[in-house]
C-alpha positions as YAML, in Angstrom:
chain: A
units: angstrom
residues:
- id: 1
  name: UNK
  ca: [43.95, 32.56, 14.65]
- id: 2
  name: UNK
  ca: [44.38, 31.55, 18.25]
- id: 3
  name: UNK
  ca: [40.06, 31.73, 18.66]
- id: 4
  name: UNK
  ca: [40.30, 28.76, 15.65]
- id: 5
  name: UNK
  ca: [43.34, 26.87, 17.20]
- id: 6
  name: UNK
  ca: [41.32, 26.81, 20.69]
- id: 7
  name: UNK
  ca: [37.87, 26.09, 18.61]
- id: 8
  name: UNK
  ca: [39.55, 23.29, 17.20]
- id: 9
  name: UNK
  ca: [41.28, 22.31, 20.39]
- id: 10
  name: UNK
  ca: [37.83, 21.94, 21.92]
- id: 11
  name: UNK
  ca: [35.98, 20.31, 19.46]
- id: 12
  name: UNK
  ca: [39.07, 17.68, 19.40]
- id: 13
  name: UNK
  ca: [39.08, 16.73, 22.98]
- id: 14
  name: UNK
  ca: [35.11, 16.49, 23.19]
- id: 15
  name: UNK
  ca: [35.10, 14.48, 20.18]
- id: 16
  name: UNK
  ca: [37.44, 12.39, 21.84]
- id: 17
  name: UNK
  ca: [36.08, 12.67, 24.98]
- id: 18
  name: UNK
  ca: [32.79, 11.06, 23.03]
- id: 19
  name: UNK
  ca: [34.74, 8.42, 21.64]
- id: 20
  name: UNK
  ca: [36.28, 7.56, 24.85]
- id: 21
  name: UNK
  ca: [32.61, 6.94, 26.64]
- id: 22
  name: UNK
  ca: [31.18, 5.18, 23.53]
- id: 23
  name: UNK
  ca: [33.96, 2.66, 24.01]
- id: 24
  name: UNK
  ca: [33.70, 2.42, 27.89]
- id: 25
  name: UNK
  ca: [29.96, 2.22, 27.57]
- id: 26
  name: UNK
  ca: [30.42, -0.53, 24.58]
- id: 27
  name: UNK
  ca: [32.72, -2.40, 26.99]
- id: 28
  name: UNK
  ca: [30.48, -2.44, 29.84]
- id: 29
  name: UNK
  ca: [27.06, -3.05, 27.93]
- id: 30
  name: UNK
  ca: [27.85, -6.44, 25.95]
- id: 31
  name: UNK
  ca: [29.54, -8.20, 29.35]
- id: 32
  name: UNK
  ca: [26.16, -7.33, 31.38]
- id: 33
  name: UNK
  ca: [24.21, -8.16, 28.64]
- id: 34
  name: UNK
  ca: [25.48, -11.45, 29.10]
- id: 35
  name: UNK
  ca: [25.16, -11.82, 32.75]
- id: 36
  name: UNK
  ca: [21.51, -10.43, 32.68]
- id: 37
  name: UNK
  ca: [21.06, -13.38, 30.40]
- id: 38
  name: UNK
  ca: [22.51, -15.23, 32.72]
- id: 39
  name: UNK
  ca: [19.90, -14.14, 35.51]
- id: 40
  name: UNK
  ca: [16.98, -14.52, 33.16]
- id: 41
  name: UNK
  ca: [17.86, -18.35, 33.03]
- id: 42
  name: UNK
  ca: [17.93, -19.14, 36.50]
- id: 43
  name: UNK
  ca: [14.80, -16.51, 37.29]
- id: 44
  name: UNK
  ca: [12.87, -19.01, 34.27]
- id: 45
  name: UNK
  ca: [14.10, -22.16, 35.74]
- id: 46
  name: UNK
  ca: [13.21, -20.93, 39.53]
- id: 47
  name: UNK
  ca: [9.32, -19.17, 38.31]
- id: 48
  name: UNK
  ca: [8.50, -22.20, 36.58]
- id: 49
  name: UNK
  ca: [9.60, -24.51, 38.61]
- id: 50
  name: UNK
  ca: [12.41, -26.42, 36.33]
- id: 51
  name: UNK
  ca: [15.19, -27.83, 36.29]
- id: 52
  name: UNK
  ca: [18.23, -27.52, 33.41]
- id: 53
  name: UNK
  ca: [21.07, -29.30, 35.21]
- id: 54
  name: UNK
  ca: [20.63, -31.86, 32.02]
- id: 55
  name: UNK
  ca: [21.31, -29.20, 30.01]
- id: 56
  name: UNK
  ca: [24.72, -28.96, 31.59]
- id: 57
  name: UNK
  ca: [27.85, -31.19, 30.05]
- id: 58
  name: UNK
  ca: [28.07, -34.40, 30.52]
- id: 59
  name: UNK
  ca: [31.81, -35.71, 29.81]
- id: 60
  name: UNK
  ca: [32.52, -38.02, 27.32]
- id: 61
  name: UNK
  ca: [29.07, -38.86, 26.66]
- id: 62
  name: UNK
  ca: [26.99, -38.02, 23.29]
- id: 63
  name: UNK
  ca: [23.97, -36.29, 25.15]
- id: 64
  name: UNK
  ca: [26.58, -34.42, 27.45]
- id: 65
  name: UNK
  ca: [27.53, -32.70, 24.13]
- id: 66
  name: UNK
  ca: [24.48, -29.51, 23.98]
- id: 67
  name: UNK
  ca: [26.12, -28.78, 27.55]
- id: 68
  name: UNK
  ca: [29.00, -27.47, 25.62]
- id: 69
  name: UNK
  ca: [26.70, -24.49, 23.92]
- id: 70
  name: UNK
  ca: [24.17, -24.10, 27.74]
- id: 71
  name: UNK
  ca: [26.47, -24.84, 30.71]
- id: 72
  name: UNK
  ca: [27.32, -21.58, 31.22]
- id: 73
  name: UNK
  ca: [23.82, -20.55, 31.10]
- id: 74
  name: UNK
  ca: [22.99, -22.44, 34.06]
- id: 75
  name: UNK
  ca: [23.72, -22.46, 37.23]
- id: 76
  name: UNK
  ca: [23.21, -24.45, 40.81]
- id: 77
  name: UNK
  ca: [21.97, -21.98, 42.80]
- id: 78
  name: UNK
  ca: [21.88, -17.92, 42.83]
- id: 79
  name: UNK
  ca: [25.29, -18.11, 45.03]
- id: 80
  name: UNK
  ca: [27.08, -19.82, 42.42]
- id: 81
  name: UNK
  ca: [25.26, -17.70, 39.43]
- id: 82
  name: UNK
  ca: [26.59, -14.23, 42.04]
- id: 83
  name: UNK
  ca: [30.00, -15.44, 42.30]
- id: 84
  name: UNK
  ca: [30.60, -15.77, 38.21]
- id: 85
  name: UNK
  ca: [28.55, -12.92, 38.18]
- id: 86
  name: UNK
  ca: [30.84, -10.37, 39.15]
- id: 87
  name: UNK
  ca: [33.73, -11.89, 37.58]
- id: 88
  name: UNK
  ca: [32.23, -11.77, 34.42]
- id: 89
  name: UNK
  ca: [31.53, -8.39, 34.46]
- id: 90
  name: UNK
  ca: [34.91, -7.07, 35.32]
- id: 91
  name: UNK
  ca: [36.97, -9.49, 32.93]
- id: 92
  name: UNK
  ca: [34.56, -9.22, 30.25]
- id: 93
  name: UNK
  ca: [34.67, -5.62, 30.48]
- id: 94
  name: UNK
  ca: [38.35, -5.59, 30.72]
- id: 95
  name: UNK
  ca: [38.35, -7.28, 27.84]
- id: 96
  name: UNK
  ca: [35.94, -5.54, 25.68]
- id: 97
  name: UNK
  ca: [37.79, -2.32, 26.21]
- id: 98
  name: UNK
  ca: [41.95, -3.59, 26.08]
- id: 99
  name: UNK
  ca: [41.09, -5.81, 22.55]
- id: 100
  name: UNK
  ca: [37.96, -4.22, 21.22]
- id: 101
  name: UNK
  ca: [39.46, -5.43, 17.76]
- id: 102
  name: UNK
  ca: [39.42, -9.18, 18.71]
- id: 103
  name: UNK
  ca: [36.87, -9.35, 21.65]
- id: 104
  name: UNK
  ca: [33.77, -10.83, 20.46]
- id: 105
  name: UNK
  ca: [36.61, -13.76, 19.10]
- id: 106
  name: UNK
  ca: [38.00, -13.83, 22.09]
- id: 107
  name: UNK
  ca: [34.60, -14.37, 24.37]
- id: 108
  name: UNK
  ca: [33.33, -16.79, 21.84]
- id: 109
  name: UNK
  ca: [36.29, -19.01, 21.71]
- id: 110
  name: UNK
  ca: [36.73, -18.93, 25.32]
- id: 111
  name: UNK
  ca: [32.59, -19.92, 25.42]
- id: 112
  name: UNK
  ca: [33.27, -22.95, 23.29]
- id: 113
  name: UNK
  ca: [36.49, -24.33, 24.42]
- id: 114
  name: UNK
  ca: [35.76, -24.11, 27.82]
- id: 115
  name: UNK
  ca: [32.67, -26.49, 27.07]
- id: 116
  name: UNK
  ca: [35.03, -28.82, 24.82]
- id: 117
  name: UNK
  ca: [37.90, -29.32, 27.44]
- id: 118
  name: UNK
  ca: [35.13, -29.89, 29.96]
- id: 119
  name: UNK
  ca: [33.70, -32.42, 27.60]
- id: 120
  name: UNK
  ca: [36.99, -33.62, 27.02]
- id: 121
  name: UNK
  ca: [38.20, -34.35, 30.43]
- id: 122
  name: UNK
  ca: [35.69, -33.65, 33.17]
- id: 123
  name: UNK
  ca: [34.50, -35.84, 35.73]
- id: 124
  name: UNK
  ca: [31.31, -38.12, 35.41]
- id: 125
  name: UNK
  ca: [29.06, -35.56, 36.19]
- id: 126
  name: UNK
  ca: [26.53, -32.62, 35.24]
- id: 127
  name: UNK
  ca: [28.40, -29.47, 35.27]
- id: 128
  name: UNK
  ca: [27.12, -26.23, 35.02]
- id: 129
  name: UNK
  ca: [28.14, -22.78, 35.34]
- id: 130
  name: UNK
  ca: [29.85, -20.08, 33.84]
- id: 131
  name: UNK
  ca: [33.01, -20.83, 36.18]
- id: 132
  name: UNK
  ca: [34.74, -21.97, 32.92]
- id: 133
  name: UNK
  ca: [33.97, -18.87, 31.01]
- id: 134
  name: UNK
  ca: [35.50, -16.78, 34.37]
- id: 135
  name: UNK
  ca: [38.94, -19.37, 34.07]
- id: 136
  name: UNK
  ca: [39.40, -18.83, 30.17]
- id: 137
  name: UNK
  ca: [39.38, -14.91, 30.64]
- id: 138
  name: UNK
  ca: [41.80, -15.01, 33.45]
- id: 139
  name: UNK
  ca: [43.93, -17.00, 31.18]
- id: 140
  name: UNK
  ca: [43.73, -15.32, 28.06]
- id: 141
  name: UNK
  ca: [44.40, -12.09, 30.09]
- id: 142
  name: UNK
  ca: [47.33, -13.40, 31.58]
- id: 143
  name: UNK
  ca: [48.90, -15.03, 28.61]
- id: 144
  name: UNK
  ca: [48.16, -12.32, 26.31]
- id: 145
  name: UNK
  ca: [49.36, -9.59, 28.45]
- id: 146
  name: UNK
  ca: [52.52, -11.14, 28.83]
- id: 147
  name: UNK
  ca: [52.87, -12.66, 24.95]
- id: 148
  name: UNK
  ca: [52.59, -8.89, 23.18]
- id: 149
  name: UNK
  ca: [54.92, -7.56, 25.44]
- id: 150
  name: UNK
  ca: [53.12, -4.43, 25.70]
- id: 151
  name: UNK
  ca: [53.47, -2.54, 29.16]
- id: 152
  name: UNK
  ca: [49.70, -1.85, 29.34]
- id: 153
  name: UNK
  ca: [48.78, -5.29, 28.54]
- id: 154
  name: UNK
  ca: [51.23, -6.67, 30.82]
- id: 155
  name: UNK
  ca: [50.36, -4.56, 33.43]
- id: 156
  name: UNK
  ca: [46.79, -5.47, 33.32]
- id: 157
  name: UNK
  ca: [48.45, -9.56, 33.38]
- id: 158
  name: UNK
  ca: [49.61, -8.78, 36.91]
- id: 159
  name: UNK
  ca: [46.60, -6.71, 37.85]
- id: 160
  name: UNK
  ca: [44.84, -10.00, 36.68]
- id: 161
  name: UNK
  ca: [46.85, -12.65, 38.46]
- id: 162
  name: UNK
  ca: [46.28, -10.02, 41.78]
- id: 163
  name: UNK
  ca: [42.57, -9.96, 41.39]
- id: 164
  name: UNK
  ca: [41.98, -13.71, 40.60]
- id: 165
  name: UNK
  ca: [45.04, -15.56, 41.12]
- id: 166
  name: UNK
  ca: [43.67, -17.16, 43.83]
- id: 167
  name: UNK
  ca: [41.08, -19.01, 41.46]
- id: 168
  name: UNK
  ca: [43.74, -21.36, 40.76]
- id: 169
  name: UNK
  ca: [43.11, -23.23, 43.90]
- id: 170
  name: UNK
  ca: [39.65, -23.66, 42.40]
- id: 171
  name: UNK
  ca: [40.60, -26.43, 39.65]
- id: 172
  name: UNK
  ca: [41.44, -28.99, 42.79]
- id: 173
  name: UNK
  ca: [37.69, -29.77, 44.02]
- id: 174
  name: UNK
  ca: [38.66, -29.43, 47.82]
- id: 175
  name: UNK
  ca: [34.99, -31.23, 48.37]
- id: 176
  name: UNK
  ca: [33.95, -33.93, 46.81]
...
């Protein structure tokens, strides 16, 4: 009886242990998908010489409207495309793995009203970049961290505001 119990025991833990690196692997795989996408883009644009900042949004303005689906596609330069880069990576994962059941929603919501309040109520201007993609997970995060009232969730809020808190200051262009 005790050989079985322990049998079982082990089988239980490495089929959790399984289950466990499926989801961590699952959590990691679609965010970096994304961002290799994201490095494909600018590696076309640079190898063929081209330029997609008309691609990007243009507020208020009919043709400005695809930006909403590619602005966060493109990027200015491979600075700008490293620092949403890493971002990405770590708050998509985080949120691929704390709301498996809702994350796909969750990233493509975030995607498309990113591009809408841009559209909405940016400055005359091409924008590009992933930046608001980066802004909408730190918010969702945040807010639903603190809305469920779940000490996990709310722990990873603060964690969160520690990490990128400081990407507040990024909303008032210091430069013009």
């Amino acid at each position: 009886m005790e050989i079985d119990r322990h049998l079982f025991t082990t089988i239980y833990i490495h089929k959790m242990e399984d289950s466990e690196k499926k989801i961590i692997i699952r959590s990691i795989f679609y965010p970096s998908l994304f961002v290799v996408l994201l490095w494909l883009v600018k590696c076309l644009e640079i190898i063929f010489n081209l330029d997609f900042i008309h691609f990007g949004v243009y507020p208020r303005a009919y043709s400005g409207l695809i930006g909403i689906v590619t602005c966060p596609l493109i990027h200015s330069s491979y600075a700008h495309l490293f620092s949403n880069s890493i971002p990405l990576l770590v708050l998509g994962g985080i949120t691929f793995y704390f709301y498996r059941p809702i994350d796909f929603s969750v990233f493509f919501w975030v995607y498309l009203m990113s591009g809408i309040w841009l559209w909405a109520a940016g400055r005359e201007s091409y924008h590009v970049g992933a930046s608001g993609l980066v802004y909408g997970f730190v918010t969702f995060l945040f807010f639903s961290g603190i809305l469920r009232k779940e000490r996990a969730l709310m722990v990873l809020s603060m964690l969160v505001v520690f990490l990128y808190g400081g990407l507040m200051w990024g909303i008032f262009p210091i430069q013009p």
